[in-house]
N, C-alpha and C positions, 0 to 999 in steps of 0.2 A: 401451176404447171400444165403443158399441154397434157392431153390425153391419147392414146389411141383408141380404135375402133375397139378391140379387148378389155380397154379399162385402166391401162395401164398407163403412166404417167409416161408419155416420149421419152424422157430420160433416163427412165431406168428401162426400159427395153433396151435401147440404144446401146447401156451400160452392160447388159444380161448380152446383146451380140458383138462384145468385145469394142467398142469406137470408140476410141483413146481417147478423142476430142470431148466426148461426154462422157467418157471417167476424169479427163480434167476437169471439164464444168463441176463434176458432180461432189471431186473433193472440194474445189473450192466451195463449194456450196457449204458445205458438213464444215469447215473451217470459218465460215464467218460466226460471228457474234452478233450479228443482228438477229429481235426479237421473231421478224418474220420469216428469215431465212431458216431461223432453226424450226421452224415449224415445218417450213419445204422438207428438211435434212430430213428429219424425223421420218414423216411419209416415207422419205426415201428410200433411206436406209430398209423400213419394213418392206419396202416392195423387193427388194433387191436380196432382202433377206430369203423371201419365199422359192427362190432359185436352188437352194440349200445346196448350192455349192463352196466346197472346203479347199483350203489352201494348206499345203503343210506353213503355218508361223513361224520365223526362225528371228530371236531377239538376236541382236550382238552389240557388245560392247567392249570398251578398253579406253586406257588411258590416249592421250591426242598424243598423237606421235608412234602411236604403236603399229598404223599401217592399217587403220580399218577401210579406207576407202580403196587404196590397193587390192585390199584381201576380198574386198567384196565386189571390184569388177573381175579379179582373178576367178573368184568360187563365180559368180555368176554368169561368166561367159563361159564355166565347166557346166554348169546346169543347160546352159541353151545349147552350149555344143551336142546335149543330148536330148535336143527338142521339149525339154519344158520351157514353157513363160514364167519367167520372172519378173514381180516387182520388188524396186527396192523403195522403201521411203524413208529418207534421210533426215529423220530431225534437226536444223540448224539451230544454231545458238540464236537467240534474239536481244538485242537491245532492250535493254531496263527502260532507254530513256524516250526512244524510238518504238520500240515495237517491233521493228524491221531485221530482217537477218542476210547473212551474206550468199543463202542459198549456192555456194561453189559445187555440191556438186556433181552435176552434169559436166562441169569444167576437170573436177578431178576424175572421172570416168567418163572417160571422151570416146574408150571402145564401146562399152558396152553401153551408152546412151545410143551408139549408133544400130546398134542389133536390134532387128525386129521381132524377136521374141523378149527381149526387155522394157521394162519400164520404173523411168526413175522418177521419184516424185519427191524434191526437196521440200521440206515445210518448216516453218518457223515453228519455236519450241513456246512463244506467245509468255513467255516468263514462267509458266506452269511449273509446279515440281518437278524436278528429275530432267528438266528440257526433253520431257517427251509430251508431244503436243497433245493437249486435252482429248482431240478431235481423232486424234492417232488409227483409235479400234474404227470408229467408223470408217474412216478410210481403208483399213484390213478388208474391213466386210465388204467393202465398193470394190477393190482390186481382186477376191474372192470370186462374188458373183460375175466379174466380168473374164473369170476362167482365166487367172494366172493361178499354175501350179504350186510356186511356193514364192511366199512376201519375204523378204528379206526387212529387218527395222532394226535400224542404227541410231544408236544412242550417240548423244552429245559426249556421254562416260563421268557423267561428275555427277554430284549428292545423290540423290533417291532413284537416279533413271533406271539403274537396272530392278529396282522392287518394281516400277513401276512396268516396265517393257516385260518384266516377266511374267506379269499380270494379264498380257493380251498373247503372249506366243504359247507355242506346244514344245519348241526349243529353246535356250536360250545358251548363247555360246560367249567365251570371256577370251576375249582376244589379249595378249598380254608379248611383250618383249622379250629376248633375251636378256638377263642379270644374273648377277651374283648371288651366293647362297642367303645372302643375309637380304635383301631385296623381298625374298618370299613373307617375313616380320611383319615388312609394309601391304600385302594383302588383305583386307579382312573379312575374316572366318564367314560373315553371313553372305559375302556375295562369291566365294566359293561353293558356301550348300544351295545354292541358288544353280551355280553354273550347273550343265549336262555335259558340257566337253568344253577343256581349257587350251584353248589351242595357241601355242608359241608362237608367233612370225619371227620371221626375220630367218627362218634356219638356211642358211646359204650364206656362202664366201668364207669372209676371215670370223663370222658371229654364229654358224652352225656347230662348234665343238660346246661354246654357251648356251645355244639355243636347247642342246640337247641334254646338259646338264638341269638347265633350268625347268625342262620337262618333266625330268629323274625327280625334281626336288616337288615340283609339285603332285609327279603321281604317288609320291610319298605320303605328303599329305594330306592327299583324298582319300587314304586308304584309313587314314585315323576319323574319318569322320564319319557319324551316325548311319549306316544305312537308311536310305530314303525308301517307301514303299513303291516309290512309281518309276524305280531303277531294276532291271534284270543285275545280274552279277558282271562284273568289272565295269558298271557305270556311278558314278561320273567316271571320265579319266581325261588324262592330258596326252597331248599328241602334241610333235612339230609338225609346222608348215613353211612352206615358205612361198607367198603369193606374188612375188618377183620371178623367182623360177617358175613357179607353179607345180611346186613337189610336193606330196602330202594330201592334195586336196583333194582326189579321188578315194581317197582312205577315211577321211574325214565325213565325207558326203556318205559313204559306205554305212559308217557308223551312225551317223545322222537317223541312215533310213532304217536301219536295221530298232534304234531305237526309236524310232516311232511307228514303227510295225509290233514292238511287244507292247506298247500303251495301248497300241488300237486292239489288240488280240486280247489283252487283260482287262478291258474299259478302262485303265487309266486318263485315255484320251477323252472320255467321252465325259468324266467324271470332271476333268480339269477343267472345259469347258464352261461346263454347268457352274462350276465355281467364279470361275473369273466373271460370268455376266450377270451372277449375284452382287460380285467384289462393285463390278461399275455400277449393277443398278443405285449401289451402297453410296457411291464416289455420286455419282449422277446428284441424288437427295440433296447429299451433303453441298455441292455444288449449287443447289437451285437456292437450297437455303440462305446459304452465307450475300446467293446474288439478291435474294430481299433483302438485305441487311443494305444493299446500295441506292435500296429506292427512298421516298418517301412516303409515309412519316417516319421510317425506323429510321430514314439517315441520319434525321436530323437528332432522334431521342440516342442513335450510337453514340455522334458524337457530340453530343451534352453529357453523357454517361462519361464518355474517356477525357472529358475534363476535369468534371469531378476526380474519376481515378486519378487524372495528372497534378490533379491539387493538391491528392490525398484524402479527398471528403470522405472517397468511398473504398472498398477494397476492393481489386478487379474480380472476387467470386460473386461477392455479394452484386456488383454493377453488372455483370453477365447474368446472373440469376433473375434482375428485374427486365431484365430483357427479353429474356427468351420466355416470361412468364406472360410479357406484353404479345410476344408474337404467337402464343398459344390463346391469345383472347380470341 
């Protein structure tokens, strides 16, 4: 990477005075897979870290169809209407067979791709758990130091993303439809105690008398569940919205900041942090490890091992145990 006269790597200045141009460079960098780029990313990332500029995090997720891309040019053109930068980064689904993803959307947020205090950054979910991109936090920490206010990251809404996306925000919000009472059965319990606010769409027209029962049913709910330490009193809770109209979402944002003003006031914030970049250095390890298992000689003694297991010769503990005893020679 170039240098400047400071020391500092061109591209992360560039990225430290806002230049879109080399915040795009700079994610794509942090998203390849190649051995030497991740070495670039790396430097990078720490250079860009020393800016110790903070974003409020904000995860969001919901099933497809619930209106997340709606809800998030609605809330996000509320936020620039009052002069914060926002970014958003959109994890797409990706191809098992391809690779490739439909990255739409900039196409479904056709306002606010056009606002100049926004920035939308679709990224393929690369097959990872949870379709949230490996690469995801660094990219947080790149649209941080380049002084957006708060990162908006949209989950794909299916298997592990919300564990996963709640592992990099300081928020994490469950976007969910209007339904009927029995509809709430099909929620499960842990990515309720996960949520910080459940917020309903769709409340407007002939589906706001549902919207708002199904509100009634969920702040029911929450009120049976374990108080969390890193909640003040009435949080979690559910709210309607409705990101068509654009009703609700001043009250939402309200609530937003009010609670991350008592995490910051109580170090909950500062505490949750320090967890999560434990969590990845944890994920990181675990990650470099299994990527030896792709090289040789281990490829080749993996898969002679998982022949055996497929023969029956051996049992998969005992053939995992002569391996990882190999990789500790």
């Amino acid at each position: 990477m170039d240098v400047t006269p400071h020391g500092k790597s061109v591209i992360a200045a560039d990225v430290i005075a806002g230049d879109r141009r080399a915040l795009a460079r700079a994610i794509t960098l942090v998203e390849s897979g190649r051995e030497d780029h991740r070495a670039e990313a790396r430097a990078l990332v720490a250079e860009v870290a020393a800016s110790g500029r903070q974003a409020l995090r904000i995860g969001l997720s919901g099933t497809p169809g619930v209106g997340k891309s709606t809800f998030i040019e609605a809330f996000g053109c509320h936020l620039t209407g009052q002069g914060l930068r926002v970014a958003v980064l959109a994890v797409d689904p990706s191809s098992a067979r391809s690779g490739g993803s439909i990255l739409g959307d900039k196409t479904r947020m056709e306002r606010l791709s056009r606002d100049p205090l926004a920035y939308i950054r679709p990224s393929p979910s690369q097959t990872h758990l949870g379709g949230v991109a490996r690469r995801t936090r660094e990219a947080v920490a790149l649209c941080e130091a380049a002084g957006f206010d708060v990162v908006l990251i949209e989950t794909v809404g299916v298997g592990q993303s919300e564990t996963m996306v709640a592992e990099m925000c300081d928020l994490f919000l469950l976007l969910l439809a209007p339904a009927g009472g029995d509809e709430l059965q099909g929620v499960k319990r842990g990515i309720m105690e996960m949520a910080d606010l459940i917020l309903v769409n769709k409340a407007d027209g002939d589906l706001k008398p549902a919207a708002l029962r199904t509100q009634a049913d969920y702040a029911g709910a929450l009120r049976l569940l374990r108080k969390r330490a890193q909640d003040p009193e009435g949080f979690p809770k559910a709210m309607a919205v409705s990101a068509l109209e654009e009703n609700g979402l001043a009250q939402a944002w309200a609530e937003m900041q009010a609670l991350a003003a008592w995490r910051r006031a109580e170090g909950h914030w500062a505490r949750a942090r320090a967890d999560q970049a434990r969590h990845w250095f944890e994920e990181e390890v675990r990650h470099s490890l299994l990527a030896r298992l792709t090289r040789e000689p281990l490829k080749g003694l993996m898969e002679a091992l998982g022949r055996e297991v497929g023969q029956g010769a051996r049992t998969p503990d005992a053939a995992a145990a002569e391996l990882l005893a190999h990789l500790g020679r």
